[in-house]
C-alpha positions as CSV (number, residue, x, y, z in Angstrom):
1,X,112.0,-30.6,66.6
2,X,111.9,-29.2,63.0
3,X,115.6,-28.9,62.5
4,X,115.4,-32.5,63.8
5,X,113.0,-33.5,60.8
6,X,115.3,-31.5,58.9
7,X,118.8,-33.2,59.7
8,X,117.0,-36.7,59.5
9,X,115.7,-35.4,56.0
10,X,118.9,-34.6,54.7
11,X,121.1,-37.7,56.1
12,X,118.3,-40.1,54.8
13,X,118.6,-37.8,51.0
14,X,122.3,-38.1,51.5
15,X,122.6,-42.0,52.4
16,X,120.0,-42.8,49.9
17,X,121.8,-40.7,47.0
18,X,125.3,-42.8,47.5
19,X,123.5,-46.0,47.9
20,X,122.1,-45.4,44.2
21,X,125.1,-44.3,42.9
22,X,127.6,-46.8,44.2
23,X,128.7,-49.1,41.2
24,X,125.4,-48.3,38.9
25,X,126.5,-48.4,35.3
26,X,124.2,-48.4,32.1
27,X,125.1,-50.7,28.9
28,X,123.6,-51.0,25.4
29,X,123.4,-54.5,24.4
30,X,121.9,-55.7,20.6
31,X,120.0,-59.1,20.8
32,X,119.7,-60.9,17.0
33,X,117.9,-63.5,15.9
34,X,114.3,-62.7,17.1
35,X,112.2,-64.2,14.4
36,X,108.6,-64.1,16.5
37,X,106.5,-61.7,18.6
38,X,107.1,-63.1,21.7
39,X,111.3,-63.2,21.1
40,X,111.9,-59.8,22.3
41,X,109.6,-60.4,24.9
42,X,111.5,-63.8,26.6
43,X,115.2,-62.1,25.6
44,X,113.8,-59.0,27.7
45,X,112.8,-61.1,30.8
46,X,116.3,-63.1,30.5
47,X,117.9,-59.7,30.8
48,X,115.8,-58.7,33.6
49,X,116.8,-62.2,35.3
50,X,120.4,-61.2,36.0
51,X,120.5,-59.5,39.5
52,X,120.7,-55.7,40.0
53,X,119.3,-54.6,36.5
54,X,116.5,-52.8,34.8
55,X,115.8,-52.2,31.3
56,X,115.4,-48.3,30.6
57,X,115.3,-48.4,26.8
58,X,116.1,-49.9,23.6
59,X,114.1,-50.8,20.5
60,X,113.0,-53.5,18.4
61,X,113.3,-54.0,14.4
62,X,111.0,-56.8,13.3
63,X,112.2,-56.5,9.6
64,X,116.6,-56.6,11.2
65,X,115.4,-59.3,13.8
66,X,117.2,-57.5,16.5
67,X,116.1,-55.2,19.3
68,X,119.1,-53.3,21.3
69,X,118.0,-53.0,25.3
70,X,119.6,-50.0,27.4
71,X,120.1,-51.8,30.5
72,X,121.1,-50.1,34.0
73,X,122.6,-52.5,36.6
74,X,125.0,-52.7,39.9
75,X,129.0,-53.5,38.3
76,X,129.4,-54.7,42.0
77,X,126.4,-57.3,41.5
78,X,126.4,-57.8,38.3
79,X,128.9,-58.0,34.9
80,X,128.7,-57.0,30.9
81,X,129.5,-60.7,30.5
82,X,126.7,-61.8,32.9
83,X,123.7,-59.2,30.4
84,X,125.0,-60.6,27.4
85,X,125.4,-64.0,28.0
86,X,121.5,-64.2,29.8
87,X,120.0,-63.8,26.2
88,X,122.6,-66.3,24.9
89,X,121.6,-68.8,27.5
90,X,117.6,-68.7,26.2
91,X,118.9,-68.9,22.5
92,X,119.1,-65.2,21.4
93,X,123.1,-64.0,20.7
94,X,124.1,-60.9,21.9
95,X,126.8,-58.9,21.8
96,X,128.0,-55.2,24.1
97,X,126.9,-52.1,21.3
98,X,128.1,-49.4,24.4
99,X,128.8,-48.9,28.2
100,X,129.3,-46.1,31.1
101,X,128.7,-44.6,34.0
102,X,124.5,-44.2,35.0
């Protein structure tokens, strides 16, 4: 029974490892023009509205208008054209700062 458990263990850790890895890819994108509080904010969740992704960092500079969001997301789900034009669509251009491999 335990080396059971123990083969079940590992083929779940195995399966569950490649299912992560397949096609994730992180990007850096800079957003401009957020002149309010609450810009950052609505560019974020327009960010977070394209399938597969998840903000894991960035920064915003009130002063520079701008914040730059580190973005993780599936290349088979989703494209760098699909994260930066999501904050063009609600008004905020952006524009691809870096890319690679999660």
């Amino acid at each position: 029974m335990k080396s059971l458990l123990i083969t079940l263990s590992t083929v779940s850790t195995l399966f569950l490892a490649g299912t992560a890895l397949a096609g994730e890819k992180t990007a850096t994108i800079e957003v401009s023009g957020l002149y309010c509080a609450s810009c950052p904010y609505i560019a974020s969740q327009a960010v977070l509205l394209v399938p597969s992704t998840e903000i894991v960092g960035g920064f915003y500079d009130a002063e520079q208008q701008l914040a730059q969001f580190v973005v993780q997301y599936d290349d088979e789900v989703a494209t760098l054209a699909d994260l930066v034009s999501a904050t063009d669509e609600v008004g905020y251009p952006a524009r691809l700062v870096s890319e690679g491999e999660s």
